[in-house]
KOLLUMPA-543571 format. One record per residue (C-alpha): residue in one letter; x, y, z. Coordinates in steps of 0.25 Angstrom, whole numbers, plus 5000, padded with zeros to 4 digits. Layout:
AXYZ...
//
This chain:
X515649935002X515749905016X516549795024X515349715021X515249725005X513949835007X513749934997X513550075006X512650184999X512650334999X511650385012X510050415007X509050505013X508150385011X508150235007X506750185004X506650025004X505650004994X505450034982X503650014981X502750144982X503050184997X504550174993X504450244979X503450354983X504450384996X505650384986X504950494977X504550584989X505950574996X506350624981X505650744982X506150764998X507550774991X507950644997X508950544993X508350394991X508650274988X507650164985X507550044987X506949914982X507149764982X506149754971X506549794955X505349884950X504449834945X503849734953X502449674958X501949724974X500849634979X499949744980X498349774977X499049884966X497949994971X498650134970X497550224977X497050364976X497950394990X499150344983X499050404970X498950554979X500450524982X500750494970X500250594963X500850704973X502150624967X501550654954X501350524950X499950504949X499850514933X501150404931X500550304940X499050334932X499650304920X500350164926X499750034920X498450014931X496950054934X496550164941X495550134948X494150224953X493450144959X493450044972X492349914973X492249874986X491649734989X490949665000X491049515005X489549494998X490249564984X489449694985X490349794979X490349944979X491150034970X491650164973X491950254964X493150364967X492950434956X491750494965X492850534974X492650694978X493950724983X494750794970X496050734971X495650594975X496250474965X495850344963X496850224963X497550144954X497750004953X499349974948X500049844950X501149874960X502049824949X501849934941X501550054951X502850024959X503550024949X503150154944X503350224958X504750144960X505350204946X504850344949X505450324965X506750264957X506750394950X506750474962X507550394971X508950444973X509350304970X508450174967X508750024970X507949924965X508349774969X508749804984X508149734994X508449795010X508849705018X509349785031X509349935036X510350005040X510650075053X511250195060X510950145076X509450145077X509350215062X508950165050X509950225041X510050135027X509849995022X510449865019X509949775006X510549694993X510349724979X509649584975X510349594961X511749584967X511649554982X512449654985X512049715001X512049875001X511649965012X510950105008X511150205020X509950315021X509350425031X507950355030X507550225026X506050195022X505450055023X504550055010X504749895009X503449855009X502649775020X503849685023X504849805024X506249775029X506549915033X505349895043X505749765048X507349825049X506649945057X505649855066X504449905061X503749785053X502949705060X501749605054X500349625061X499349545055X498249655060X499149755052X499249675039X498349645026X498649525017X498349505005X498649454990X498549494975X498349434963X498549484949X497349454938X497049464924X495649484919X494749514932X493549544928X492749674931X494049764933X493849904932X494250044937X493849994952X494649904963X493949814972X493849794986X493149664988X492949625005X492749485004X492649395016X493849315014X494749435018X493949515029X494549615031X495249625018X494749625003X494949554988X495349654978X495149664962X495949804958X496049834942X497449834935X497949854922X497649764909X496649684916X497349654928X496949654941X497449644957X496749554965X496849524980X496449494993X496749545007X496549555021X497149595036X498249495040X497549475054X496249425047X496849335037X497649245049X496549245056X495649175047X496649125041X496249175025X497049135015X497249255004X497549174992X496249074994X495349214998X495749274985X495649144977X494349144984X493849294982X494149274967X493249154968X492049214973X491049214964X490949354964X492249384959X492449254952X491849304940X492949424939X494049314939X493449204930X494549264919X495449324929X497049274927X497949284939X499149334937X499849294949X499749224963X499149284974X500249374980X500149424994X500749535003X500349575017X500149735019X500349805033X499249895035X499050025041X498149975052X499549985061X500350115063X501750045060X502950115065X503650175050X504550275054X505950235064X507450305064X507850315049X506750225042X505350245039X504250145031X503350175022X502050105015X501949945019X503249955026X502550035034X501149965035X500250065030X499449995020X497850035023X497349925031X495849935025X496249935009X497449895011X498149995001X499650025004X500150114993X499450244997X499950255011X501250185005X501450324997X500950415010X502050355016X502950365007X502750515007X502650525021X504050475022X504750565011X504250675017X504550625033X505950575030X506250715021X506050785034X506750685044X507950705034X507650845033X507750855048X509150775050X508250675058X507950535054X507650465067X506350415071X505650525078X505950625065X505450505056X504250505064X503650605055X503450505044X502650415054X501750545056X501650595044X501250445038X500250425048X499550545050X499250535034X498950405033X498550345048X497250395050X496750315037X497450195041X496750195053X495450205048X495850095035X496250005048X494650035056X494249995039X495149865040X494249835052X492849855050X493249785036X493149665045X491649645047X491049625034X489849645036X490049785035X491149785025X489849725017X488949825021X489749945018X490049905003X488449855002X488250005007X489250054997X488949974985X487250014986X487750164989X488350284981X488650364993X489450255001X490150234988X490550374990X490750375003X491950255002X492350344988X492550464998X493450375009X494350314997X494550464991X494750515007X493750605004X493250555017X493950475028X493750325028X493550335042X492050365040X492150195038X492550155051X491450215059X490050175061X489350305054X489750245040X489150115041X488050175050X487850255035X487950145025X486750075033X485850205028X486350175013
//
């Protein structure tokens, strides 16, 4: 103990904060760097995340290079091989990935959070040099301008400790307090999605499909129905912060009044709400945040990468967490954990990942003028070959750039 009553710990190669996918996933690369972890979490596993619960084929590549493809298969959920997107006037085309041509291409899953955190925070806990569940960070620790540990309480006993490591990676989530310590969270409107979710029994017309439906009341965002276990399903709406303030859209009354439509109305005349609408705002990628500083580096939505056109976080979350294993494995390989050495994260995480934000950010904005959000899916739903097309761009077959230029659209019109 110190003069001041703390607990002092042993030094780390790493303390992750946060304990969800881009934590877990980080903890179980820095296992196979060799490094010495500790994680941490202010939640007790299991427990619910606000989320759209769609694992998709990017995602499940990472976890099957962790060789976990098979475990998270078999956890309760649907997998999912095919993807509805809908217009405003409720013309809908299906595409179907099982048409994908690129061999190691997978569909998707949809797993409540609840259960697919769960399962990556026990398998990190196994790999983790030490685990704490129940800690929340309150404060970082410094060594002059270097992040060098952390300061929290175990919200059992109230008991204040500081945890002292080499690298300390933000994986808090969009309100992370490692990048609020380190100056690097900042809420930009233009950079953010809103949205909420609410859980239903007995929606009718489920099957092995999730569905993108762009209504009016959230240009440019969309209503969601994806499939879970047992008759369940995940329900939502969303749109770009920006847009929502401006026309000052309620989310709860869009979703209430979406579900009322007499299109959908039918699907929900048995359906059972489970909950209350929940919300939670996600930092997109549309904005090149800085993730990277002097003994600290963030990952997944501490870092803002969410895909600003499908607003899908857990893929790149995983990238990132890979991509900062292996950067801080070499910084600490090299004696140098300052911000120029750390930099290699920052380039390695964006020259992966950065070219498709970019594009998904061009997505977010054409997806602005419905008209030809309409158009397209009107082109899609009447032809096998555009189904194709937008099969090929989920599968990365083909780059999804194709979409943000005039040719394509010049193209649909010859359909």
């Amino acid at each position: 103990m110190d003069e001041q009553g703390r607990a002092k710990s042993v030094s780390f190669d790493l303390i992750i904060v946060g304990g969800g996918p881009a934590g877990a996933v980080t903890a179980l690369y820095a296992a196979r760097h060799g490094l010495r972890t500790l994680l941490l979490d202010s939640a007790r596993f299991p427990r619910d995340k606000i989320c759209g619960d769609a694992v998709g084929g990017k995602a499940i590549a990472v976890l099957r290079e962790l060789g976990l493809e098979d475990a998270v298969a078999a956890l309760p959920g649907v997998r999912f091989r095919k993807v509805v997107f809908g217009s405003a006037r409720h013309v809908e085309a299906e595409v179907d990935l099982d048409r994908a041509r690129k061999r190691d291409f997978v569909t998707g899953f949809v797993i409540r959070r609840e259960v697919f955190d769960a399962f990556l925070f026990d398998r990190a806990r196994q790999a983790a040099t030490v685990c704490e569940e129940g800690f929340a960070v309150d404060d970082l620790l410094w060594d002059g301008d270097r992040v060098c540990g952390v300061r929290g309480r175990d919200l059992a006993s109230g008991a204040t400790r500081e945890h002292h490591g080499r690298i300390v990676i933000g994986a808090d989530g969009y309100r992370s307090i490692v990048a609020r310590k380190v100056g690097c969270y900042a809420i930009d409107p233009s950079h953010w999605l809103v949205a909420i979710r609410r859980y239903y029994r007995n929606v009718g017309g489920l099957s092995d499909r999730i569905e993108l439906h762009y209504v009016s009341a959230v240009t440019p965002g969309y209503f969601w129905i994806f499939p879970l276990e047992n008759g369940l399903a995940n329900v939502g709406i969303g749109m770009l912060s920006s847009v929502m303030k401006k026309k000052r859209v309620n989310l709860v009354e869009a979703l209430e009044a979406t579900i009322r439509d007499p299109f959908f109305a039918p699907r929900f005349a048995a359906a059972a709400p489970l909950e209350k609408p929940v919300g939670w705002h996600l930092p997109v990628g549309s904005s090149h945040r800085r993730c990277h500083g002097p003994g600290y580096l963030l990952v997944g939505d501490a870092a803002g990468l969410i895909d600003p056109f499908t607003g899908e976080g857990i893929a790149n979350a995983l990238y990132s967490a890979r991509a900062a294993a292996g950067a801080a494995a070499e910084a600490l390989k090299a004696g140098d954990i300052g911000a120029a050495s750390l930099a290699r994260y920052d380039r390695a995480l964006w020259s992966g990942i950065g070219h498709e934000l970019k594009i998904s950010s061009k997505l977010q904005w054409i997806a602005r003028f419905q008209p030809l959000l309409n158009f397209t899916v009107r082109k899609a739903a009447g032809s096998e070959d555009v189904k194709d097309r937008l099969c090929a761009m989920i599968a990365e077959e083909v780059s999804r750039e194709e979409m943000t230029g005039p040719l394509f659209y010049l193209k649909l019109l010859a359909k």
